[in-house]
C-alpha positions as CSV (number, residue, x, y, z in Angstrom):
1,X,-18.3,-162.5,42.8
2,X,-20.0,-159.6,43.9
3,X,-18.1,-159.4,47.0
4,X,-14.6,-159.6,45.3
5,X,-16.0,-156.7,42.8
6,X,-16.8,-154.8,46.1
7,X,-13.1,-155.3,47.7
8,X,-10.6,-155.9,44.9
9,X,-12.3,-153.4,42.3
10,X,-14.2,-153.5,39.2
11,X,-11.9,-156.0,38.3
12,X,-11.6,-158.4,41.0
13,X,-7.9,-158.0,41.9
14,X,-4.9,-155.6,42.8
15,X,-3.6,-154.7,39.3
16,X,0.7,-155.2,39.3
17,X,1.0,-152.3,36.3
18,X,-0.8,-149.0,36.3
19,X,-2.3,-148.1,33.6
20,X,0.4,-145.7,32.6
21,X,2.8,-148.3,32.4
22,X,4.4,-147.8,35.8
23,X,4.8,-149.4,38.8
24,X,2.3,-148.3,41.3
25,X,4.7,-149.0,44.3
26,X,7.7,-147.4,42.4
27,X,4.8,-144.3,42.0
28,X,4.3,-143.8,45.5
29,X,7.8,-143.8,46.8
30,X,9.0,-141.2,44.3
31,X,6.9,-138.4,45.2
32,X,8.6,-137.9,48.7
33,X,11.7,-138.0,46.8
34,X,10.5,-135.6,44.1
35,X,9.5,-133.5,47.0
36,X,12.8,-133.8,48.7
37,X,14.7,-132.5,45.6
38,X,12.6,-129.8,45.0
39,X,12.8,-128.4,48.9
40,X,16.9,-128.5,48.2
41,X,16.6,-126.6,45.1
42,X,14.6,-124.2,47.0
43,X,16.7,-123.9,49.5
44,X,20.0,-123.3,47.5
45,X,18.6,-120.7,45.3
46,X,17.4,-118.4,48.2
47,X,21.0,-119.1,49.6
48,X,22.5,-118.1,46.3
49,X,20.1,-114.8,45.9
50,X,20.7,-114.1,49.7
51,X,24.7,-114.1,49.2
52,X,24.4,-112.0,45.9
53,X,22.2,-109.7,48.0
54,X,24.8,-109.4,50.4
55,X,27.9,-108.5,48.1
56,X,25.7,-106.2,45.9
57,X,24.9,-104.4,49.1
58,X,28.4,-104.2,50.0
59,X,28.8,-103.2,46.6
60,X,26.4,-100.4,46.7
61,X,27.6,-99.3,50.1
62,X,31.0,-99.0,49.2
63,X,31.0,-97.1,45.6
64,X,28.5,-94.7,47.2
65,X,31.1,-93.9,49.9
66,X,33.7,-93.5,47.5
67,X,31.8,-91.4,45.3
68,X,30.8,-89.1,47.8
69,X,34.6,-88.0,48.4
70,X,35.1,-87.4,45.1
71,X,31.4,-85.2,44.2
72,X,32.3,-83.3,47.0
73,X,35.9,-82.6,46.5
74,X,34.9,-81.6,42.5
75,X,31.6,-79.2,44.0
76,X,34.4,-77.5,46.2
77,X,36.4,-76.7,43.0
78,X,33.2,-75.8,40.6
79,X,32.4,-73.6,43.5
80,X,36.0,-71.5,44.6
81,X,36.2,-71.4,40.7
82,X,32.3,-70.0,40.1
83,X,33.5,-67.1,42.6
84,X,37.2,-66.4,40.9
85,X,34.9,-66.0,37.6
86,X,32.6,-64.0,38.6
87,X,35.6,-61.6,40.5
88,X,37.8,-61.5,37.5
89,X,36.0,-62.8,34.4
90,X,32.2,-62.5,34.6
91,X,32.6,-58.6,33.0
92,X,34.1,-59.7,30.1
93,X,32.7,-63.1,29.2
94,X,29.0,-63.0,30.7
95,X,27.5,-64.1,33.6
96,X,26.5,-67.6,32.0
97,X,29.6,-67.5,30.0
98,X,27.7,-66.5,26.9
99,X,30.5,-63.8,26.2
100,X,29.9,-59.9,25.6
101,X,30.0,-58.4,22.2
102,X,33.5,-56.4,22.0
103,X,34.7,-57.2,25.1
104,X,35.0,-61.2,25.4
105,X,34.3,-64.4,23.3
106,X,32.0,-67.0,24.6
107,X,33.1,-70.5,27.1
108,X,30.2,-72.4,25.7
109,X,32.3,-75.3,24.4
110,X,35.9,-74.4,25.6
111,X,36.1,-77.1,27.9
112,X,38.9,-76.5,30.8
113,X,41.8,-77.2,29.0
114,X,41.1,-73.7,27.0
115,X,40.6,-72.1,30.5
116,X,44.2,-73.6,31.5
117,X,46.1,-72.6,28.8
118,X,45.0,-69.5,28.4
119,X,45.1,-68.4,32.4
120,X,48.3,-70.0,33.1
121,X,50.0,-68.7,30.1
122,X,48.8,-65.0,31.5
123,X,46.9,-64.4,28.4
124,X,43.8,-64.2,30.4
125,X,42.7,-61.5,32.4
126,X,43.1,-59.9,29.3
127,X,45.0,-56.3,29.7
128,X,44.1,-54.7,26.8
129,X,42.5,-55.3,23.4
130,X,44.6,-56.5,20.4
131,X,45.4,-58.5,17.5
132,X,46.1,-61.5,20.1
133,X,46.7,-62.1,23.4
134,X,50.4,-61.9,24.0
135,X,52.0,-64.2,27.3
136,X,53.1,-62.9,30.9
137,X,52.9,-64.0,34.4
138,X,50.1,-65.9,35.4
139,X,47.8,-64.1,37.8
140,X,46.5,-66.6,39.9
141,X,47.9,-69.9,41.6
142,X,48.1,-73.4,40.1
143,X,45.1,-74.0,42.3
144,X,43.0,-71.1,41.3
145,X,43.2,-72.2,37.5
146,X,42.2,-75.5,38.2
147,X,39.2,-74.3,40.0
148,X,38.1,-71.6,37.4
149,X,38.7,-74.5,34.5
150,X,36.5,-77.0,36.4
151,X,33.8,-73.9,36.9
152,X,33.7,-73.4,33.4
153,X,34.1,-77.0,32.0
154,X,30.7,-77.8,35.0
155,X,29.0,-74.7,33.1
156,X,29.3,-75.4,29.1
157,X,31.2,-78.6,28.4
158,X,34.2,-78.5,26.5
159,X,37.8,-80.9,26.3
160,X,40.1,-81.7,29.0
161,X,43.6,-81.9,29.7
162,X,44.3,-85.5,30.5
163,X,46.0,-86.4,33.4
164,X,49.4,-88.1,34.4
165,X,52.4,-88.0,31.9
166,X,52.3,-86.4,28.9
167,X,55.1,-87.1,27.2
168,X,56.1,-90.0,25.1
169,X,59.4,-92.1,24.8
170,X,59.4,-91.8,20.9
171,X,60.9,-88.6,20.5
172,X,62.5,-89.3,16.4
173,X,58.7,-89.7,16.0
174,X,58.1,-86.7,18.0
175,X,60.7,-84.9,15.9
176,X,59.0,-85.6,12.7
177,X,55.4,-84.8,13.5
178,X,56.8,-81.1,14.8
179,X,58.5,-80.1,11.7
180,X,55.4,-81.8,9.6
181,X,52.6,-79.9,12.0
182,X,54.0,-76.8,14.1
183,X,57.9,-76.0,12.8
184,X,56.1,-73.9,9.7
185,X,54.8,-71.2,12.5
186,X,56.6,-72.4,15.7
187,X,60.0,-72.4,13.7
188,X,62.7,-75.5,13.9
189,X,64.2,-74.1,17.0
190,X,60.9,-72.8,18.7
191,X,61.6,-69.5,18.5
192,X,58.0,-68.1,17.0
193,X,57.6,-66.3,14.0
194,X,55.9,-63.5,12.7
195,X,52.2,-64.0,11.4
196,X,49.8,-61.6,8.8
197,X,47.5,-59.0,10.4
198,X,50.0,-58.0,13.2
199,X,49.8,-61.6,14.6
200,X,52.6,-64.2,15.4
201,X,53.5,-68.0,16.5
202,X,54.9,-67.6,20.2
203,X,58.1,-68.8,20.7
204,X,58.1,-72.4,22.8
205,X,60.6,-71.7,25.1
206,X,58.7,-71.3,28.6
207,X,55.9,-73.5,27.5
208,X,55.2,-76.0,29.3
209,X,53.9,-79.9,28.7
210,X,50.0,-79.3,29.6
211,X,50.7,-76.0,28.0
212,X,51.6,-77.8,24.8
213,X,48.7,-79.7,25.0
214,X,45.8,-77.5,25.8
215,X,47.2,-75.5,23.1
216,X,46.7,-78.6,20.8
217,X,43.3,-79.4,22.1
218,X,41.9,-76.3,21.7
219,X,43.7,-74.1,19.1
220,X,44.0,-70.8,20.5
221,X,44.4,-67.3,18.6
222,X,45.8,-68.7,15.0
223,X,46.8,-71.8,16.3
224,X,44.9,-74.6,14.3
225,X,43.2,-77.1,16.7
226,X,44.6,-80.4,16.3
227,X,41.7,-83.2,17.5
228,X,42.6,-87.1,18.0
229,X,41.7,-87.8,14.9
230,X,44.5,-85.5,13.3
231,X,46.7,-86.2,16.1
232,X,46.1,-88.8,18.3
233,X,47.2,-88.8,22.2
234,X,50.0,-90.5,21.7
235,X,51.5,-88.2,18.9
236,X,50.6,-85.5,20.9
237,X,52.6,-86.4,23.4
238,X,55.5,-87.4,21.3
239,X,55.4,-84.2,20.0
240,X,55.6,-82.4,23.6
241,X,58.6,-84.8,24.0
242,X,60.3,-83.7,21.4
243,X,59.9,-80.2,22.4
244,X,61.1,-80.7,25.7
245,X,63.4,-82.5,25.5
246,X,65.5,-80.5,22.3
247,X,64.7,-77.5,24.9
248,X,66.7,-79.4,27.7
249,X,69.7,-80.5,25.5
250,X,72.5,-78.6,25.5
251,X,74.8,-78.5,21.7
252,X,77.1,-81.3,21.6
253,X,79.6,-78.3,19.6
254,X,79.5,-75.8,22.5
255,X,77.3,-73.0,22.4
256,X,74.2,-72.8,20.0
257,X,74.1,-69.2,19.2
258,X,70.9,-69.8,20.4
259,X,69.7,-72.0,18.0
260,X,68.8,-69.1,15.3
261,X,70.1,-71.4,12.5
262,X,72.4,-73.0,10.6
263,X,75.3,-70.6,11.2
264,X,78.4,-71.9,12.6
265,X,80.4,-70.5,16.0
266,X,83.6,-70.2,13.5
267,X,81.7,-68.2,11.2
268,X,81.1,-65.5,14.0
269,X,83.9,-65.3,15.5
270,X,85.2,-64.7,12.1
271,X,83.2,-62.1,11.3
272,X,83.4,-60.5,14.8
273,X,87.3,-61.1,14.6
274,X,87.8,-59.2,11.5
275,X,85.5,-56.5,12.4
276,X,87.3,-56.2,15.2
277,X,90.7,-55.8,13.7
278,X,89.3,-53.5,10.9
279,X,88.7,-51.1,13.9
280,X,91.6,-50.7,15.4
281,X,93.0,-50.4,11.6
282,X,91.5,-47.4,11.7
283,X,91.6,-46.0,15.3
284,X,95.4,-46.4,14.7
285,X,95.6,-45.1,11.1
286,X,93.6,-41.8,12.9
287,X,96.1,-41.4,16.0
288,X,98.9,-41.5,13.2
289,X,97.9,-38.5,11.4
């Protein structure tokens, strides 16, 4: 007996069951398997990290070419535009665009759409002091303007013009928003009108779309400023359709009198006709004496 204790165990034999339950046999063999499962696991996730490694290098690679283009191309602008300003605006609106009392308002804020409207209308330079800034030919190029409104929009902030088209296929809806928002100052035919304090509406006829919309972002002289929440994009640009396109129309009835109202073409020749005759009336009633 006390050799079988010795060999078999404190039992005397080879139990069948473990202890746990399970067999032994069935025990042994599984843990290569385990093993084997495990390694594959392993392996796939370093494959799956390695290949999203790869594309977010790509990634990286890629966007920071890209990007590079487009900083540079935007620091060439900020930079022809910082040396335009400080030719022809830094005397009247500050070296940090902080403005100088009597002479200019602040840019803090104006963002570059105020910059574009007001330099490719000809407003600004400013030629002399007055109740407003009154429109002429722009003095610098297309070009220039962008470059001083990216200077001063990279300086203090401010909205921007957005770009591609800014008009809208809706022009009834264009049509109404006008006479609701702008035909009160801007008139029904977009002529202008007089203002109090020496001021007045311009007249719309050589505005043009971004024109009409810088002037909507940023509401300059009397003009009230008209944010996306009192007009949103889209009405904007219904409205700048509307405007153009009434401006591009010719009269279906021949010729407008240039639009100045509701008075007919019969009317004036009517009026000019019998002036006319009333004239020679009397040139001939003088000869006869």
């Amino acid at each position: 007996m006390k050799e079988d204790f010795d060999v078999d165990g404190e039992l005397g034999f080879e139990p069948t069951v473990s202890a746990t339950g399970s067999d032994p046999g069935t025990a042994k063999a599984s843990k290569p398997g385990r093993r084997r499962s495990l390694r594959r696991r392993l392996g796939a996730t370093a494959v799956l990290i390695a290949a999203l490694g790869s594309m977010g290098g790509a990634y990286a690679a890629f966007a920071t070419t890209s990007g590079a283009s487009d900083t540079t191309a935007n620091s060439q602008d900020v930079s022809a535009g910082k040396q335009l300003f400080e030719t022809s605006c830094i005397t009247c609106h500050g070296a940090n665009l902080q403005g100088v009392p009597g002479r200019g308002a602040p840019l803090i804020g104006v963002g570059s759409a105020a910059v574009y409207f007001q330099v490719s209308t000809g407003r600004m330079p400013l030629v002399r002091q007055g109740p407003e800034a009154l429109r002429k030919p722009a003095q610098f190029t297309e070009t220039q303007i962008q470059q001083l409104a990216a200077y001063v929009e990279s300086v203090g902030g401010g909205p921007t013009l957005p770009t591609g088209n800014l008009m809208d296929s809706n022009i009834a809806e264009g049509g109404s928003l006008f006479r609701l928002n702008c035909a009160q100052c801007h008139g029904v035919t977009f002529k202008g009108a007089p203002l109090s304090a020496g001021k007045a509406a311009p007249g719309l006829g050589d505005a043009t779309a971004k024109q009409i919309y810088a002037a909507m972002l940023t509401g300059p002289e009397s003009m009230p400023l008209f944010s996306d929440n009192q007009l949103t994009p889209t009405e904007k640009k219904q409205i700048i359709s509307y405007i153009q396109t009434m401006k591009a129309s010719k009269d279906p009835g021949g010729a407008g009198i240039d639009r100045i109202g509701p008075v007919s073409e019969a009317l004036v020749v009517w009026v000019g006709g019998v002036g006319a005759l009333m004239i020679i009336i009397l040139w001939i009633g003088v000869k006869s004496q």
